[in-house]
N, C-alpha and C positions, 0 to 999 in steps of 0.2 A: 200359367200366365204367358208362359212365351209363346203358346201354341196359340193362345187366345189371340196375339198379338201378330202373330205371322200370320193367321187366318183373316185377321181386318186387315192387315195392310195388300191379301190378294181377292178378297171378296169382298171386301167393307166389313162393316159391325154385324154381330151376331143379331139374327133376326129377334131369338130369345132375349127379355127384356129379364131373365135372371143370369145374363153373363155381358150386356152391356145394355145404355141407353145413354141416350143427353142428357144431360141434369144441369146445364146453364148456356145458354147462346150455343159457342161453338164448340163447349165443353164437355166431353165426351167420359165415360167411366167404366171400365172392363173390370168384372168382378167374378176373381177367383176365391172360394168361400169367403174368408173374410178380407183377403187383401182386396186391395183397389189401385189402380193405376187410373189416372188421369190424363189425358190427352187431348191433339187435337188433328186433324187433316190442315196437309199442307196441300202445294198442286203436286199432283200425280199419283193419288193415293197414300205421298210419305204420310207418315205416323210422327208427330212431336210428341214425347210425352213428356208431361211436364214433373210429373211425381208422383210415387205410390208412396199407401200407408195401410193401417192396420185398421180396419171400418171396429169400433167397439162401440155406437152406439146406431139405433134403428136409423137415426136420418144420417146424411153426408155431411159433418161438419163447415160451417157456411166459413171458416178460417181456411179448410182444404179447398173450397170452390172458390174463394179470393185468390189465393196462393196461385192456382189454376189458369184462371183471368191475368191475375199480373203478366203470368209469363209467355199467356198467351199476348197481349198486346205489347212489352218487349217483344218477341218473335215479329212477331208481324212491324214495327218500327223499323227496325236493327236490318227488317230484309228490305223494306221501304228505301233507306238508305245505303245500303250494302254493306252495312258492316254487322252482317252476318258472324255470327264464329261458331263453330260446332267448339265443346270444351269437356273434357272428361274429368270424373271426377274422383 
């Protein structure tokens, strides 16, 4: 996953649509066998990801593609405004 991830944040998404694709607006999905990471492009190529989980059914649970949205549009507010905050967890 990390390589998957260092490789889109300096070429973009894999062209393979079995290691990433959209699957909502701006909502992006890297998929190492069963994990999943969610993300999205900021400017300049950054990568936000918003959360990984453990894919255990055929489609992408529409709670994980919520979840995904939400924090995508905090992001995009929070920088709107500038009260940004990067937060470890």
């Amino acid at each position: 996953m990390l390589r998957l991830l260092s490789l889109t944040s300096e070429q973009g998404p894999p062209r393979s649509v079995e290691l990433s694709h959209k699957i909502a607006g701006e909502i992006w999905e890297l998929i190492a066998g069963r994990l999943r990471v969610l993300w999205f492009y900021d400017e300049g190529r950054v990568i936000v990801c918003t959360h990984g989980f453990v894919k255990r059914t055929r489609k992408t649970p529409t709670s994980e593609i919520d979840r995904a949205q939400a924090a995508y549009r905090e992001y995009r507010a929070a920088k709107w405004t500038r009260n940004l905050r990067v937060m470890e967890e």
